[in-house]
C-alpha positions as a printed Julia matrix, in Angstrom:
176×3 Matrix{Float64}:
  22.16    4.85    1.81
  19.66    7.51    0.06
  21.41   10.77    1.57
  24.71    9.61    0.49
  23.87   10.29   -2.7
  22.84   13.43   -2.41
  22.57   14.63   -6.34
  19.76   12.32   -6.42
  18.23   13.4    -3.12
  18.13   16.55   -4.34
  16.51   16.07   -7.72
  14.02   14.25   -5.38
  13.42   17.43   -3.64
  12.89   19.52   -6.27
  10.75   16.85   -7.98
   8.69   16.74   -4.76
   8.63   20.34   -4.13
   7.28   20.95   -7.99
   4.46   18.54   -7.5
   3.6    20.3    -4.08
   3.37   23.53   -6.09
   1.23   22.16   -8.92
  -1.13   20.53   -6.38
  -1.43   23.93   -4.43
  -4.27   25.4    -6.51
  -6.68   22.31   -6.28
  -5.84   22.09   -2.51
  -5.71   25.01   -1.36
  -9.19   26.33   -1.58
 -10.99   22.96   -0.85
  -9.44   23.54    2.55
 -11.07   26.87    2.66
 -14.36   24.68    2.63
 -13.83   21.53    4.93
 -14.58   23.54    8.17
 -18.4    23.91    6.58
 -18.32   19.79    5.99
 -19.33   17.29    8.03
 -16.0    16.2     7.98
 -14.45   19.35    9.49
 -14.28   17.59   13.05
 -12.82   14.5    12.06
 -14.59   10.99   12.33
 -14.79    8.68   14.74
 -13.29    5.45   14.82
 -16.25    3.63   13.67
 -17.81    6.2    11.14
 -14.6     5.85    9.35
 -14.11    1.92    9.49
 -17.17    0.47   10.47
 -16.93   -3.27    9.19
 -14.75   -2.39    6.17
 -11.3    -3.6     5.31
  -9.3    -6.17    3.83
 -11.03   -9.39    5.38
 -10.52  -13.3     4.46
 -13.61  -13.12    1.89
 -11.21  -10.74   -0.15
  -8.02  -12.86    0.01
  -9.2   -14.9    -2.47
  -9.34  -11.92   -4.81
  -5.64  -11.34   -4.63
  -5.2   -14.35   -7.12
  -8.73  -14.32   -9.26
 -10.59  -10.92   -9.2
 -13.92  -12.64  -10.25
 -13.49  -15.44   -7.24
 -17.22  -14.6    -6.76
 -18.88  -14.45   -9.53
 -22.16  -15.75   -7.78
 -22.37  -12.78   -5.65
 -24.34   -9.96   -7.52
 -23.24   -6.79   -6.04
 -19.76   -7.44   -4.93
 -17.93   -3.93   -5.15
 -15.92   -2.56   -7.25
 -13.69   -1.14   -3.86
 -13.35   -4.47   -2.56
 -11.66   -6.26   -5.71
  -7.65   -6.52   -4.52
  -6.34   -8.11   -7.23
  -2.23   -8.32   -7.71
  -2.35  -11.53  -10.33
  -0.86  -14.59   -9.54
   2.91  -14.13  -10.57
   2.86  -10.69   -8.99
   1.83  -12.23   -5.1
   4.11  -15.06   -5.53
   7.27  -12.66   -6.42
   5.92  -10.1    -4.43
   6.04  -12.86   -1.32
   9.27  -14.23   -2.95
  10.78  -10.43   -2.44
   9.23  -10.32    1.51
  11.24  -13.46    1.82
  14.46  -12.28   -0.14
  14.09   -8.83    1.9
  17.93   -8.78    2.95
  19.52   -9.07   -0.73
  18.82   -5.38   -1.28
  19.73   -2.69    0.63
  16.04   -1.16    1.5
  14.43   -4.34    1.1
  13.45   -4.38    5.26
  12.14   -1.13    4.76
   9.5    -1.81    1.99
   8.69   -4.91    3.5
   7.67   -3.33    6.78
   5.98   -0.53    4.73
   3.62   -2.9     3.32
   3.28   -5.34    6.06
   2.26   -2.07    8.09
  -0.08   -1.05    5.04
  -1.42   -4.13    5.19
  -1.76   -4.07    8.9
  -3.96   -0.64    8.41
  -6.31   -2.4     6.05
  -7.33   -5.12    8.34
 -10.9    -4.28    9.68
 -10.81   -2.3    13.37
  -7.04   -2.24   12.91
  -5.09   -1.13   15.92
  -2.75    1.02   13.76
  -5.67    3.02   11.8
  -7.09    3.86   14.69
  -3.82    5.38   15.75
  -3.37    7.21   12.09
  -7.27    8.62   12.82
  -5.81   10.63   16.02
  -3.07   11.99   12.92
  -4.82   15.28   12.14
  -4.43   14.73    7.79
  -5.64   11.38    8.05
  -8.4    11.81   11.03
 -10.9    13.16    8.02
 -10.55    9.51    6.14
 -14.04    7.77    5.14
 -12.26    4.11    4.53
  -8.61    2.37    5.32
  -9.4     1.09    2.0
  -7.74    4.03    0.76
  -3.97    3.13    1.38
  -4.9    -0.29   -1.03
  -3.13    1.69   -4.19
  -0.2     2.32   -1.68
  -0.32   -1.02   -0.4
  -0.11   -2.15   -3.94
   2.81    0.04   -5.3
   5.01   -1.38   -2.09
   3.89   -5.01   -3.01
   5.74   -3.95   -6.56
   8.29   -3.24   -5.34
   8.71   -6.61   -3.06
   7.93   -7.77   -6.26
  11.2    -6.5    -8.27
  13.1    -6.91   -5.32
  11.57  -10.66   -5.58
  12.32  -10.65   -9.41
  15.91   -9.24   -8.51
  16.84  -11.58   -6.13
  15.29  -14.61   -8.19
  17.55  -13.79  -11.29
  20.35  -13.15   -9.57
  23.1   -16.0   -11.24
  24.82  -17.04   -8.01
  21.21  -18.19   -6.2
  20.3   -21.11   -8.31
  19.04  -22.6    -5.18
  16.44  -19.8    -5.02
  15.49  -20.7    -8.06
  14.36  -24.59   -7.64
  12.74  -22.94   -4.1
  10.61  -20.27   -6.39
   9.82  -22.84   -8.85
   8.34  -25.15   -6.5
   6.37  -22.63   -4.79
């Protein structure tokens, strides 16, 4: 589907390709320096995940980001709000997957992001043998990407909800 159309393939290249040079000069010469970190080795399994992740007391905060308001020094890092319309069209679009064309693929992108998150995941400890990602602190860190594929089930959620021929979808949706 994407490299059949391959004008806009290509103005993703060179979009890519001019980001990778404007990064180059901030990147570049912090590698220079990670062999004299502590870091330079890699971490272990449990230095980088320890007990952190995505666990049921954060679920709540998908919906409400102050869910405990009670509990003085919740952090910042562990707040995964999405809002309430957002998770139900974003779950609406998981569900709807097979009305658009890469809807399977983001799906399994963020059900495999999500995946990574979990606490002692399986599949982060097989990204920390992956030599750029073997020098990562906290699976925390793929939350943004978790939450720009969750837009995206969103829209395709969104898409697939105002679509005129699936009024059915639509008294399913509104019940939910």
């Amino acid at each position: 589907y994407l490299f059949g159309q391959w004008r806009a393939t290509k103005w993703l290249l060179v979009i890519g390709a001019i980001g990778v040079l404007l990064a180059a000069p901030l990147i570049l010469p912090t590698l220079r320096f990670l062999a004299f970190t502590s870091r330079s080795t890699g971490l272990n399994f449990v230095e980088s995940v320890g007990t952190r992740g995505i666990s049921l007391q954060t679920l709540p905060t998908l919906i409400y980001p102050y869910f405990f308001p009670s509990f003085p020094y919740f952090p910042v890092w562990l707040n995964a709000y999405v809002g309430i319309l957002s998770l139900a069209l974003g779950i609406w679009g998981f569900i709807q997957r097979k009305t658009h064309p890469l809807g399977s693929l983001f799906a399994g992108l963020a059900a495999m992001t999500f995946i990574i998150m979990l606490p002692y995941s399986p599949l982060y400890w097989l990204l920390q043998h992956i030599p750029p990602f073997h020098v990562l602190r906290s699976n925390l860190k793929f939350f943004p990407v978790f939450v720009f594929l969750f837009s995206i089930l969103a829209g395709i959620g969104f898409d697939a909800l105002s679509d005129s021929r699936s009024k059915k979808s639509f008294r399913y949706f509104a019940t939910f």
